[in-house]
N, C-alpha and C positions, 0 to 999 in steps of 0.2 A: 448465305444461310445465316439464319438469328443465331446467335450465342443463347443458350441457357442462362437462369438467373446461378447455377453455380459454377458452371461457366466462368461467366461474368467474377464471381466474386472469386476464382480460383486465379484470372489471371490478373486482375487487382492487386491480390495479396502476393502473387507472383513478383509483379510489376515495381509494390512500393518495397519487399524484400532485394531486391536485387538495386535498388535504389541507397537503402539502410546497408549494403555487404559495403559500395563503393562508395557511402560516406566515411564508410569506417576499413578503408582499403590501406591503413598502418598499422593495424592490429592482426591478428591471426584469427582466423572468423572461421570455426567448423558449424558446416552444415550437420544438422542432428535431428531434423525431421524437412516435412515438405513444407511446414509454414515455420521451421525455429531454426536459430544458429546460438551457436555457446562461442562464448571468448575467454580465452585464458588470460587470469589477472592475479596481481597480487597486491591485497588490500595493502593497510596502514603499517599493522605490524610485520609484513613481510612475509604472512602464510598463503602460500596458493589458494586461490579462489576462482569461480567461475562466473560468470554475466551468461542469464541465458535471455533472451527475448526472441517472444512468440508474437507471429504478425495474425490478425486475425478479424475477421472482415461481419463482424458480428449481426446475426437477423432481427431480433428483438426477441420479444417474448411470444409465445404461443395464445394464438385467442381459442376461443370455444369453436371456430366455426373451421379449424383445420388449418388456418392462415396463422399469420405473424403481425403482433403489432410493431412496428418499423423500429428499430435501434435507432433513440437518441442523444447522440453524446454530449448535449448541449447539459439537455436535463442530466444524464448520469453526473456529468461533472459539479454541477448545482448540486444533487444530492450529496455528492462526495463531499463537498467542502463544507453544507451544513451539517453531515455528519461530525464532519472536524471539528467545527464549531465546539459544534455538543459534547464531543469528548475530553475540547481542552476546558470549558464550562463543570464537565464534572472533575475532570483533574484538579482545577484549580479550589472546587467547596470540599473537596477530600484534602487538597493540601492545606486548607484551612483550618479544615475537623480535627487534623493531624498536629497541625501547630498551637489549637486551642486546647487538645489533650493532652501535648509534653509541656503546654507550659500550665496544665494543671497538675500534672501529676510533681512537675518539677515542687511548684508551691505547697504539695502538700506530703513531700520529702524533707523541706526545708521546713516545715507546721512542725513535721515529725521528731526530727532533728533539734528542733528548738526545745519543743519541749523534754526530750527525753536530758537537755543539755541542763534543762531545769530543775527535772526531776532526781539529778546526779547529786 
């Protein structure tokens, strides 16, 4: 008998989860849903912390015609990274804006300063 397509993607996400428990079979892995586990950690400074990862077998998007346009991860990760791009692109002209402001305001502290040092 055919497997269904959620089916299918039920025991996928079954398959690759139980793949990720026994990569990571030296840690303490609580199961906390049907596709998540949590793992108990403790970051840098020593405070309890949790790792949770969810496996998830994604459809795409919804078309008009009641279907699904297919989940591509090739493009999603393309878009991610030019996303990145673009963020570290506006980080950097704002760190600039930032550095061209305190070394103006600096110069006109030091305007201020000179003259009132004149003015004395």
């Amino acid at each position: 008998m055919a497997m269904t397509k959620t089916a299918l993607e039920s025991a996928l996400r079954n398959d690759f989860l139980s793949k990720l428990i026994s990569a990571l079979a030296d840690e303490e892995i609580l199961r906390v849903g049907s596709n998540e586990i949590a793992i108990p950690c403790v970051d840098a400074a020593g405070n309890d912390a949790w790792v949770c990862v969810k496996v998830s077998t994604p459809r795409g998007t919804r078309n008009g015609d009641g279907g699904y346009n297919p989940y591509d991860g090739y493009a999603a990760a393309d878009d991610y990274a030019l996303d990145c791009a673009e963020k570290a692109e506006k980080r950097k002209v704002a760190e600039e804006k930032k550095a061209a402001k305190i070394a103006k305001d600096k110069a006109k502290r030091e305007a201020a300063k000179a003259a009132q040092e004149d003015g004395e």
